[in-house]
N, C-alpha and C positions, 0 to 999 in steps of 0.2 A: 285399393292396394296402397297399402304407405310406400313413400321414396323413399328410394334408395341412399344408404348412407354416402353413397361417390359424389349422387346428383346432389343431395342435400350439403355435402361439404363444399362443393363446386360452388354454387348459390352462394353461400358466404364469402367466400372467395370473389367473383364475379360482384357481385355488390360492392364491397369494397374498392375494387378496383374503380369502378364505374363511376361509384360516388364523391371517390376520394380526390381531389386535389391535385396535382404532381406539386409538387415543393421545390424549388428553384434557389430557395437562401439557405443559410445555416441558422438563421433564427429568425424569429418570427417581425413583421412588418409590415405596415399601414396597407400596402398592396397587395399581399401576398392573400391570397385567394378571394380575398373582400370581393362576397355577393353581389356590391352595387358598382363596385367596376364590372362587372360580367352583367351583372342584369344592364348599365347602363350602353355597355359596348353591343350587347347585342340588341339593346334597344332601337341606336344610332343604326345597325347594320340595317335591321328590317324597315328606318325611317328612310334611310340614303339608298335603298336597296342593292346595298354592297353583295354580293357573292362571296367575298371570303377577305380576313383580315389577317393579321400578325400582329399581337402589342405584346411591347416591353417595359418593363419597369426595374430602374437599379436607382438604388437609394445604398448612398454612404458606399458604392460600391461594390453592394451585393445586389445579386439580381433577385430580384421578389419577384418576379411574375415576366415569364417567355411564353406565351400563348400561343394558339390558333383557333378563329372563329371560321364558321365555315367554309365555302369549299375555293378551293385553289383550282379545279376544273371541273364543271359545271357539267360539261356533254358525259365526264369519265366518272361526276363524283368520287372527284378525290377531297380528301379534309384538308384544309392550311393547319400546318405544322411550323414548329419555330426553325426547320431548318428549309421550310420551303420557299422558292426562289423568285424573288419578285424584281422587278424593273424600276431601277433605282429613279429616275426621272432627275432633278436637277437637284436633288442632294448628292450628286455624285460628284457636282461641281466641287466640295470642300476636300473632296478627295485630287480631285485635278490640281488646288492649290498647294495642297500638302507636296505634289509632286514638285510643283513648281520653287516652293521656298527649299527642298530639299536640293536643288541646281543651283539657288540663292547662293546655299552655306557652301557648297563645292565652289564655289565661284565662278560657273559656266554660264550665270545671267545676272543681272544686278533689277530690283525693281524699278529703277529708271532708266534701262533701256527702253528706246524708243526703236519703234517696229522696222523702219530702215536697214537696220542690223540684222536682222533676220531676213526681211525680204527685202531685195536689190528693188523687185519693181513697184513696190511699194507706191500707192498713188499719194500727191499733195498733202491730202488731209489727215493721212497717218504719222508725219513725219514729230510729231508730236506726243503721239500718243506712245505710253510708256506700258512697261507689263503692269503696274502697280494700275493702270488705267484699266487694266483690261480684267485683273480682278475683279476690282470694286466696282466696275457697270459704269465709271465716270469717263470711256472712252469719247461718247458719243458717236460710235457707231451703234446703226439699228440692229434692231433684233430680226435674224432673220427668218424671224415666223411669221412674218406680217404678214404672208400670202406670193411671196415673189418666189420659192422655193419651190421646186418638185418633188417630193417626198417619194414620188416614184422614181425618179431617175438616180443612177446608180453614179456617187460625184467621188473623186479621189479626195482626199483630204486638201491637194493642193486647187483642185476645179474648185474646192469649197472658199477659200482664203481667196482667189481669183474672182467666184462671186460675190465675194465682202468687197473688195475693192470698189466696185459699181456703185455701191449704198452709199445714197446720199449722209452725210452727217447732219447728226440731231441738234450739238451743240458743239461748242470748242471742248477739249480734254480737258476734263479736270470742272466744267462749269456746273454740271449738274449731275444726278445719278437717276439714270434710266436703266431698268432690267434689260439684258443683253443678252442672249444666247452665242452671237454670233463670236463675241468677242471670247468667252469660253474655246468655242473651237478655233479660234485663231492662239488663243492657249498652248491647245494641244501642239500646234504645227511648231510652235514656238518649242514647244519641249522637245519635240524630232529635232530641229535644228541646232538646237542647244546640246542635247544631250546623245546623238548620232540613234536614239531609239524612238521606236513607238511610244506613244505615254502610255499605253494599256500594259504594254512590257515593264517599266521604270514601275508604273503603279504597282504591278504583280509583285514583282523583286525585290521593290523597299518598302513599299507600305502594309501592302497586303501581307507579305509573309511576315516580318518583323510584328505583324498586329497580331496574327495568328487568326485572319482572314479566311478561313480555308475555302469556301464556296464561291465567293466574291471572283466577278470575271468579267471583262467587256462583254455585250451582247452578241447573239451569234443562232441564228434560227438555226442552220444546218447543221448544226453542231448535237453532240446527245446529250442533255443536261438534266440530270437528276434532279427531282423533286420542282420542274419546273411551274411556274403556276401560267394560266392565260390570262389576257388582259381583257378588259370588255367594255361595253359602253352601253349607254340609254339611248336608244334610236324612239322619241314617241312613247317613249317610256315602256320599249320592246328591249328586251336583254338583247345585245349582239355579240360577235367579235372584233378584236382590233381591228382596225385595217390597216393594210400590209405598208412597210416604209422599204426600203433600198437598202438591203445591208450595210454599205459602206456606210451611211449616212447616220447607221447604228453603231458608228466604231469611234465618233463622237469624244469629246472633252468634255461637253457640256452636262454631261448628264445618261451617258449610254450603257449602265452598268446592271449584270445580274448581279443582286446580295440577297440574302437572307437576313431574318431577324436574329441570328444565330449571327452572323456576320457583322452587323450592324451593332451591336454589346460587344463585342469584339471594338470592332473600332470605337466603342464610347468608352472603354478600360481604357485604350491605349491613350487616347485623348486625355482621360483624368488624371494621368499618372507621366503626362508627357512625354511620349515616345515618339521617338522617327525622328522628330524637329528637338533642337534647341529653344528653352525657354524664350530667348528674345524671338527668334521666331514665332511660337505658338501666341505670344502677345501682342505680337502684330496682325494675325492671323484673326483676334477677336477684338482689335482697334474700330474704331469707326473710322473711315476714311474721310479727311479733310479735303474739300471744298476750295477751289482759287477763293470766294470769297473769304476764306478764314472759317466759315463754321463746318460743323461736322453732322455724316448721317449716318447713322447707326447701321450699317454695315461692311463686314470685312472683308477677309477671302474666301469666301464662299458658304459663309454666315450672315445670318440677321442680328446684329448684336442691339437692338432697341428693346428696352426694359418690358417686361412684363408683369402684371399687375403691380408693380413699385418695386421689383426685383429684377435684378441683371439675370438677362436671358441669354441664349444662346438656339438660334432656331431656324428653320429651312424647311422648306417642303418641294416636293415634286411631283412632274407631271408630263405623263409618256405612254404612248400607245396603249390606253386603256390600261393605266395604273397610277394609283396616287400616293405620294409619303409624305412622311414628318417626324422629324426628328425635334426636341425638343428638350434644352437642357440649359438647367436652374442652379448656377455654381454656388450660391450661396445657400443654396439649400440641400447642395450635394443629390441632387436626382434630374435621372433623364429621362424620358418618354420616347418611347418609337412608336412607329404606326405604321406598317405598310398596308394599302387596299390594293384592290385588281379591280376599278372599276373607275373611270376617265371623268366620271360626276362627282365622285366620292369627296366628303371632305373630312379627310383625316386631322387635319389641323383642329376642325370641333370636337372628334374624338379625343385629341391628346390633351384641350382645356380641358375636356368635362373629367379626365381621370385623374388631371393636375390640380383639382377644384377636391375631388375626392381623398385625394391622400391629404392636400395639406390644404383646408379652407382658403388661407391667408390669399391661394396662388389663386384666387376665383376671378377672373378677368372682370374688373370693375363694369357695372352696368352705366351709360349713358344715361344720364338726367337733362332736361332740359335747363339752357343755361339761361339766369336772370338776364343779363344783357342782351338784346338783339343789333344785329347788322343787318340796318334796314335796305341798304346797297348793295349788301352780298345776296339779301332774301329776294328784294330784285331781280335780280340776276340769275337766283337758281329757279323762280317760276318761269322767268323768261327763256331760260334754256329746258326746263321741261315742257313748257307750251313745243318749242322750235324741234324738242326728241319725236315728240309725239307728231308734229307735222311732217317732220323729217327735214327739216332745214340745218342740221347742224353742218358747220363749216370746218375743215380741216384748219383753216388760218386760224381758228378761236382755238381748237385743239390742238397746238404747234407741240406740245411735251406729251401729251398722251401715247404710251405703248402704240408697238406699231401693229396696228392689225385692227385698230377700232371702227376703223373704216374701211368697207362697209357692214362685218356682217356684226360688228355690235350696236354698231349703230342702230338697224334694225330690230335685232331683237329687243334693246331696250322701248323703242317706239312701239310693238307687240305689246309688251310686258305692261306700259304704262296706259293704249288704250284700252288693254281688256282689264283693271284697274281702274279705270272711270274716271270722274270729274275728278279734281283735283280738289280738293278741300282745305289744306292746310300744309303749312313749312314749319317743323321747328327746328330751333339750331340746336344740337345737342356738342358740340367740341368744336373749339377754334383752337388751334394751336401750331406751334413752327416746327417744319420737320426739313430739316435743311435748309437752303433758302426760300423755301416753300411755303404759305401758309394754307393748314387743312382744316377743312370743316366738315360737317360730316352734321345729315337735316332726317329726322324723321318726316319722309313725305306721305300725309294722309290724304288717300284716295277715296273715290264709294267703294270699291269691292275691299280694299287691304289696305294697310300702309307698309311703304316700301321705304329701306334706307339709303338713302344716297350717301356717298362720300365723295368729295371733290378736293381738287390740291390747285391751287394756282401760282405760278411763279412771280419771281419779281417784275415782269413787264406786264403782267395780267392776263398772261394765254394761261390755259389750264395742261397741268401735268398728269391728273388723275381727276376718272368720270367714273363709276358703278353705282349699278345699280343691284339691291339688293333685298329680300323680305326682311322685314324688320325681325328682329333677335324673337318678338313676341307670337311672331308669325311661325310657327313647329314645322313648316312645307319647306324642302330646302330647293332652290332654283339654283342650277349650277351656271357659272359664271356664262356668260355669252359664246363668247369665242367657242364655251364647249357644248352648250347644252342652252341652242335660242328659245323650248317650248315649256314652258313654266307648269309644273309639276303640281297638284293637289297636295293644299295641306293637312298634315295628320292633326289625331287628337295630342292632346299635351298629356308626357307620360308619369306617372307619380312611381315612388319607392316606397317598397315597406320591403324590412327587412325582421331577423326573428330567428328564432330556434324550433326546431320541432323534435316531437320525441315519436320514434318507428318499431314496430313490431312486425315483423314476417314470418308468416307461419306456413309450412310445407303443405300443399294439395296434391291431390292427385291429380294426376295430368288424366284430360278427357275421357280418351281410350281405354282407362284403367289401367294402362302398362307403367310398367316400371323401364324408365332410360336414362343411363346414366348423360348421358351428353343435354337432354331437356328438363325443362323445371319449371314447376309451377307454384307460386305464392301468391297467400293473400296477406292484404296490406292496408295496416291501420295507423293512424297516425294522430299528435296532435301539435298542433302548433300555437305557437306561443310571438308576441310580440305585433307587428303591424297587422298579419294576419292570425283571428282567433280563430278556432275550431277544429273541427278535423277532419278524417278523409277515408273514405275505405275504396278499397280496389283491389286487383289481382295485376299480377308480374307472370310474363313468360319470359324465360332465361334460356341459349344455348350456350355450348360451349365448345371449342371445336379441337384438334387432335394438335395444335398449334400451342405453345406456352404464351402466355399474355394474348389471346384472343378469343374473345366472345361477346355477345351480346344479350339484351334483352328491349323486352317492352311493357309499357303497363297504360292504364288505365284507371283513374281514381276520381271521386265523386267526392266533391271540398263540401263541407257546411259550415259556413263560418262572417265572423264580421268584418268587412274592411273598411276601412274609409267612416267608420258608422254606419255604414249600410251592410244588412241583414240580407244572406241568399245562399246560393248552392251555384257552383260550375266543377264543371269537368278538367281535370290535368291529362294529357295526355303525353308520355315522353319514352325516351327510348337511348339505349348508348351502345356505342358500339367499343368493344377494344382492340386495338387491329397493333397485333404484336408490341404492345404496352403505349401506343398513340391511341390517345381519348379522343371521343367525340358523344359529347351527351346534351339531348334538348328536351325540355320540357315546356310546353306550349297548353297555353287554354282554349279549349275548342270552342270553334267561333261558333256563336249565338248558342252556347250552351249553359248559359250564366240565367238566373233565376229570381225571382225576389226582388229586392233594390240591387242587387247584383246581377239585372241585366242586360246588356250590351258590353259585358266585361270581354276587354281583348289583354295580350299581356305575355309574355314569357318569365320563367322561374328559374331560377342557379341555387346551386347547392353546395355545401361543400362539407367535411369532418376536418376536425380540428384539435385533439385532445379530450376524445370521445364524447364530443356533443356535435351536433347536425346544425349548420346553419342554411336558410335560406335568404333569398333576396328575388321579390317579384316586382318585375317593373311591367307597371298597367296603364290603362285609360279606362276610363270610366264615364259612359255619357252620362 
């Protein structure tokens, strides 16, 4: 029986939909659907086994590309969406300072108030420390995630400033720059006192709405929040959930915010265009902050302003109950990059190079070369301190600047990491260079099983500021930082691109039963492709369509014969899209061990997209 003309128009219809793109600019741009940001992004997901992502891209000010990679709630299968709601992590902090310099220009605080002024009981060691300290991490108060915190107990914002007071000091104010949480939420309290409100109020009322923020909110579990997503982690390399923190303790300066990527473009217009603040403010706000000794470190209020690939950056990332961000933004090149994941290992920061590599070469973060010179004293010194990881001899007196919390449980895991890693075989130095008063190095250390990268900082009396341990850039396994993630992870294959055109014919069948329905559909499906992959493909498509406008779905099924890489063989595509009231969600995956020929052990996912009535593809693969 032929189909019916309803179901056959539908099929048109639904195809299109499915295959096509959403479009985000008014004209066309380096990001805007490009194959190998999607094949590359979804590559990254299924390497970092991310559950579900949001990226953005705005060049010159138009937004090219507001996504959603898979899923925002895992148990409910729900998709990420650009307006779904992730847990801002310590990019929230440059919202907290916007608060803060907006009290500046009122004149209800000056940056060199010193903490006194706000709080009467203030101990000794604060009577120096100024807000301008407490931005820029030059406080020397610790970070209070070093392990002294109860994440479960429920703290008022003032119990919280009361348990900063206890905290020994790191250095004098102003002498060095240490990451600081703590100093963030003594922020906040600073903003209550200053400005007779909550910061999450002040934030709402001048930032958030003047930005045209709409979704953006302090966090709030009990609360009902649409398009919320979950946070998750790697237990063993077992998907979990977050685990639970104290509400209060979610009502934070530091970093405690629901936004969306919807939210987040929002706030990078306002930014580019200067809103909320005054010019001299917002140029403060992306200063490096000066050092008592006179030099400077690249970072401001609540920005990392240290260059990127040889271009002035602007950049932050976060990290909160099973969720990771990054924001990253290139003034001289007029483009910013966002990233939100839902996964506590996640490293969005590698997502946002490899897209910023993709639009504009130029931004491809320089690879590490081994340097002619060697420092036979320092190379000394870093076998002698990996010998002392792997014994477990390291001393907090040698670590005097290192984040607080590396003792004990990174300590640990790097001694893990480095004996199942094997003898030690070699140091080389690949960077020396000053980064405040600090001078960093940074050693490809080759092991028997892998080589791992070290990076180390030492300050001017010779204790060290900064220890990691890391797989080398060359190593594709990514092992998340210690503090989050002590059990070192299997590395993947390395993934390649080919990208291309294909040309598609679908031709109408009869569905099985012999009936005619207008809501189902059946196509077969022939294709050929053109560019890094040659040949072509035949298969069948079953399509629904449901009584809802913008939603339907389908699936298919196709059989490739073609050349890749030079090698000659046959695999299977199998992909499927759903449209759920005009939110996409389409994947096309090669069935594992269905690859044939010299084509097999092929793994790999495929994006697609229309463009001015031609088909593009982009497959990102391994190939043993």
């Amino acid at each position: 029986m032929r189909m019916s003309t309803v179901a056959r128009q539908f099929l048109v219809v639904v195809i299109g939909m499915l295959l096509t793109a959403r479009s985000h600019a008014t004209q066309p741009a380096a990001g805007q659907g490009d194959p190998r940001i999607d094949a590359y992004v979804r590559g990254e997901m299924a390497r970092q086994k991310i559950p579900g992502v949001a990226l953005g891209v705005v060049r010159k000010g138009i937004i090219t590309l507001a996504q959603g990679y898979g899923l925002a709630n895992v148990e409910h299968d729900i998709s990420v969406t650009p307006s779904t709601i992730f847990q801002s992590g310590s990019v929230g902090k440059q919202f907290t300072a916007a608060v803060v310099m907006l009290l500046v220009e009122e004149g209800k605080l000056s940056l060199n108030d010193t903490l006194p002024k706000f709080f009467a009981d203030a101990p000794p060691h604060w009577r120096r420390v100024t807000v301008r300290h407490l931005l820029t991490h030059t406080s020397g108060i610790p970070d209070y995630t070093d392990g002294t915190i109860d994440y479960r107990r429920d703290q008022t914002e003032d119990e919280l400033v009361r348990f900063a007071h206890g905290l020994k000091p790191e250095f004098e104010p102003g002498a060095r720059w240490n990451y600081s949480n703590t100093g963030y939420v003594i922020l906040g309290a600073v903003v209550r006192k200053a400005s007779g409100q909550f910061y999450g109020d002040v934030l709402r009322d001048r930032v958030f709405g003047p930005m045209g923020i709409r979704t953006g909110r302090i966090i709030s579990e009990e609360d009902i929040v649409p398009h919320r997503a979950s946070g998750y982690r790697l237990s063993r390399g077992v998907l979990k959930n977050q685990e639970w923190v104290a509400p209060r303790l979610n009502t934070t300066a530091d970093g405690s915010l629901y936004l969306s990527l919807q939210d987040m473009l929002a706030w990078d217009a306002g930014v580019r265009i200067g809103k909320v603040l005054k010019p001299e403010s917002w140029r403060q706000v992306f200063s490096p902050v000066s050092l008592n000794s006179g030099k400077t470190f690249p970072y401001g209020f609540g920005w990392s302003v240290e260059n990127f690939a040889g271009r002035p950056a602007q950049r932050h990332g976060g990290s909160w109950q099973g969720f990771k961000t990054h924001i990253a933004r290139f003034p001289e090149d007029d483009l910013t990059i966002v990233v939100l994941a839902n996964l506590a290992q996640a490293d969005p920061e590698k997502i946002s190079d490899g897209v910023a590599a993709i639009i504009d070469p130029k931004l491809t973060r320089p690879e590490l070369k081994p340097l002619p010179s060697v420092d036979a004293a320092m190379e000394g010194r870093v076998r002698r301190l990996l010998a002392d990881a792997v014994a477990g001899t390291l001393t907090a007196k040698e670590f005097a600047y290192v984040r607080a919390g590396f003792f004990p449980e990174a300590a640990k895991a790097y001694a893990s990491m480095l004996r199942e890693a094997g003898e030690l075989r070699s140091v080389t130095l690949l960077e020396n260079r000053e980064l405040g008063d600090d001078r960093v190095y940074t050693y490809d250390v080759s092991l028997a099983q892998r080589t791992l990268r070290l990076r180390l900082a030492v300050a001017p009396d010779g204790k060290l500021a900064a220890f990691n341990l890391s797989p080398a850039p060359s190593a594709i396994g990514v092992v998340a930082p210690p503090s989050q993630s002590p059990t070192p992870r299997k590395e993947a294959a390395a993934m390649s691109v080919a990208t291309g055109t294909f040309d598609v014919k679908l031709s109408p069948q009869t569905l099985a039963d012999g009936s005619a329905d207008a809501t189902l559909g059946r196509l077969s499906i022939d294709k050929q492709f053109h560019g890094g992959l040659e040949g072509t493909s035949r298969g069948e498509m079953l399509s629904a369509r449901t009584a809802v406008n913008d939603s339907a779905g389908y699936v298919a099924i196709e059989r490739v014969t073609a050349t890749l890489d030079g090698r000659k063989g046959t695999f299977v595509l199998q992909h499927g899209g759903i449209m759920n009231r005009g939110q996409q969600q389409l994947t096309i995956s090669v069935v594992p061990d269905s690859g044939t020929g010299e084509l097999s052990g092929l793994v790999g996912t495929m994006s697609i997209r229309i463009a001015d009535g031609k088909h593009f593809y982009g497959l990102q693969y391994s190939l043993k």
